[in-house]
Residue, then its C-alpha position, 0 to 999 in steps of 0.5 A: x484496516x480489519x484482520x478479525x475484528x481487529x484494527x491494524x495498520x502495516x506498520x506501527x509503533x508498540x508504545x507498551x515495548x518501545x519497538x516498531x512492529x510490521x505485519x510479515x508479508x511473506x508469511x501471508x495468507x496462510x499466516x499473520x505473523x506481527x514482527x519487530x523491528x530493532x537493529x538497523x539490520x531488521x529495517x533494511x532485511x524487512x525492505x529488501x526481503x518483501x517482509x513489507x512491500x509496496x512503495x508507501x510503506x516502504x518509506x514509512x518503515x525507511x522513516x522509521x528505520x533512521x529513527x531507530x539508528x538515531x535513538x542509537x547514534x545520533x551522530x552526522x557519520x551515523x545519519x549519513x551512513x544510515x540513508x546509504x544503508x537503506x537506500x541499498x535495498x530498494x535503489x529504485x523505490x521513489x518513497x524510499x528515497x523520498x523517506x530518507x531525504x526528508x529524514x535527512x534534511x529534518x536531521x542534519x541541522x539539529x544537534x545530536x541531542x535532539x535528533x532521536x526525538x525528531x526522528x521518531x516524530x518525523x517518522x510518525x507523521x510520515x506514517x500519518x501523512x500516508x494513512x491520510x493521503x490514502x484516506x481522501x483517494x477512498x472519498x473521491x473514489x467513492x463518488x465514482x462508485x456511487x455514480x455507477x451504483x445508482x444507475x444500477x437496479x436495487x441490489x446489483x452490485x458493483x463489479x470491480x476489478x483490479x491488479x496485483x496489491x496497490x491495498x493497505x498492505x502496500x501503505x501504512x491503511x486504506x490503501x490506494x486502489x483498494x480505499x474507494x472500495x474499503x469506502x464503498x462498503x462503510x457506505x452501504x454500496x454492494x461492492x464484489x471484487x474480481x483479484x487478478x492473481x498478478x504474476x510472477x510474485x502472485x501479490x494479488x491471489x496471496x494478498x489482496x483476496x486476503x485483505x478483501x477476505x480479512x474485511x468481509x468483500x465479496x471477491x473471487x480470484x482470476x487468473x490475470x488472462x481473465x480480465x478481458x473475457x469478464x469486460x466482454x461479458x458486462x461482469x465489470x463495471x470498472x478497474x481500479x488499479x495502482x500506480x508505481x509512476x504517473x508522469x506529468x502527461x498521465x502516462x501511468x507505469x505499474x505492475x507487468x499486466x495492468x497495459x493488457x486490462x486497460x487496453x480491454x477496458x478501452x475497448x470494451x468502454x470500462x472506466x479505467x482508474x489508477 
């Protein structure tokens, strides 16, 4: 998505410098740092420091982390020592393991000789993959948008609210939550978005106003007590949240906050979306 006038993904590789480059989150929104990603050591610090963040991108830089050890050792010790070191990390981030078994598995049957350029490939259709996936989220989600858009009257916008940061920074682009609206706005829907602040670690005040600020949406930040107030009052059309597990039953787990908004959208009637 757009910093300026800019295109970034959350994690890329330099083609000119040979090096996987990251967006550093800790430093945001009061500076955009591009950083690089080298040893092995850099990978897991990235991970486990929150330098990126959110469980996508969390596996497309665990992917690209085992690409790197493979370009410096391809050999079986170092493939299995490299999943037990990122996996150390982030032990509970679904994509991370995810990420490292399918490296993994990709890997352990080639010979050594050819695991560096696999590894690399794997790494970047891993990345691909997620832009995608995030990409079609924004298409279908467009058309609930759409659907309230037109029952509105011309030039009224779409309220919507969300919770924490399920955006592009939390993926490789597009994000999950925030796509439908990256969507909206390339179709010419007036969109204006209400950022829960999201404590403890504030990933909505500190990052998702950023991304809405960076992109040209119109927003205001909340304090996260302020959701059910905005419902009561008509100021929401609907929430759009992430979701970090979904069971089989649709029961959803997410950020601390999220049960507090959907509880005030059921009983005030907002379509609530994860």
């Amino acid at each position: 998505m757009k910093v300026g006038d800019k295109h970034y993904r959350s994690i890329w590789f330099d083609q000119p410098s040979g090096q996987v480059q990251i967006i550093d989150q800790r430093w945001l929104p009061h500076e955009f740092r591009v950083v690089d990603l080298t040893t092995r050591d850099d990978f897991a610090t990235a991970i486990r420091d929150m330098w990126v963040r959110g469980a996508p991108l969390i596996g497309a830089t665990a992917a690209y982390g085992v690409a790197a050890e493979m370009a410096r050792d391809p050999s079986d010790d170092s493939l299995s020592d490299i999943w037990d070191f990122l996996h150390e990390t982030r032990p509970t981030a679904i994509n991370l393991r995810w990420a490292l078994d399918e490296m993994n598995a990709l890997l352990k049957p080639l010979p050594e000789g050819e695991r560096a350029a696999a590894a690399m490939k794997r790494a970047h259709e891993i990345a691909d993959e997620d832009v995608e996936c995030n990409r079609m989220i924004g298409v279908h989600g467009l058309e609930i948008i759409r659907k309230i858009a037109a029952k509105k009257k011309p030039g009224e916008v779409v309220n919507i609210l969300t919770h924490c940061n399920a955006g592009w920074l939390a993926t490789v682009d597009w994000g999950t939550a925030t796509s439908p609206m990256y969507h909206a706005v390339q179709d010419g829907i007036p969109i204006h978005v209400w950022v829960d602040e999201t404590r403890p670690r504030n990933q909505g005040a500190l990052l998702t106003a950023w991304e809405m600020n960076s992109h040209g949406i119109p927003h205001h930040l909340i304090v996260d007590n302020a959701g059910g107030h905005l419902m009561q009052h008509g100021q929401v059309d609907l929430c759009i949240v992430g979701t970090d597990r979904t069971t089989a039953h649709g029961d959803v787990c997410n950020k601390i906050g999220t049960y507090l908004k959907a509880l005030a959208a059921h009983d005030n009637g907002v379509p609530f979306y994860v």
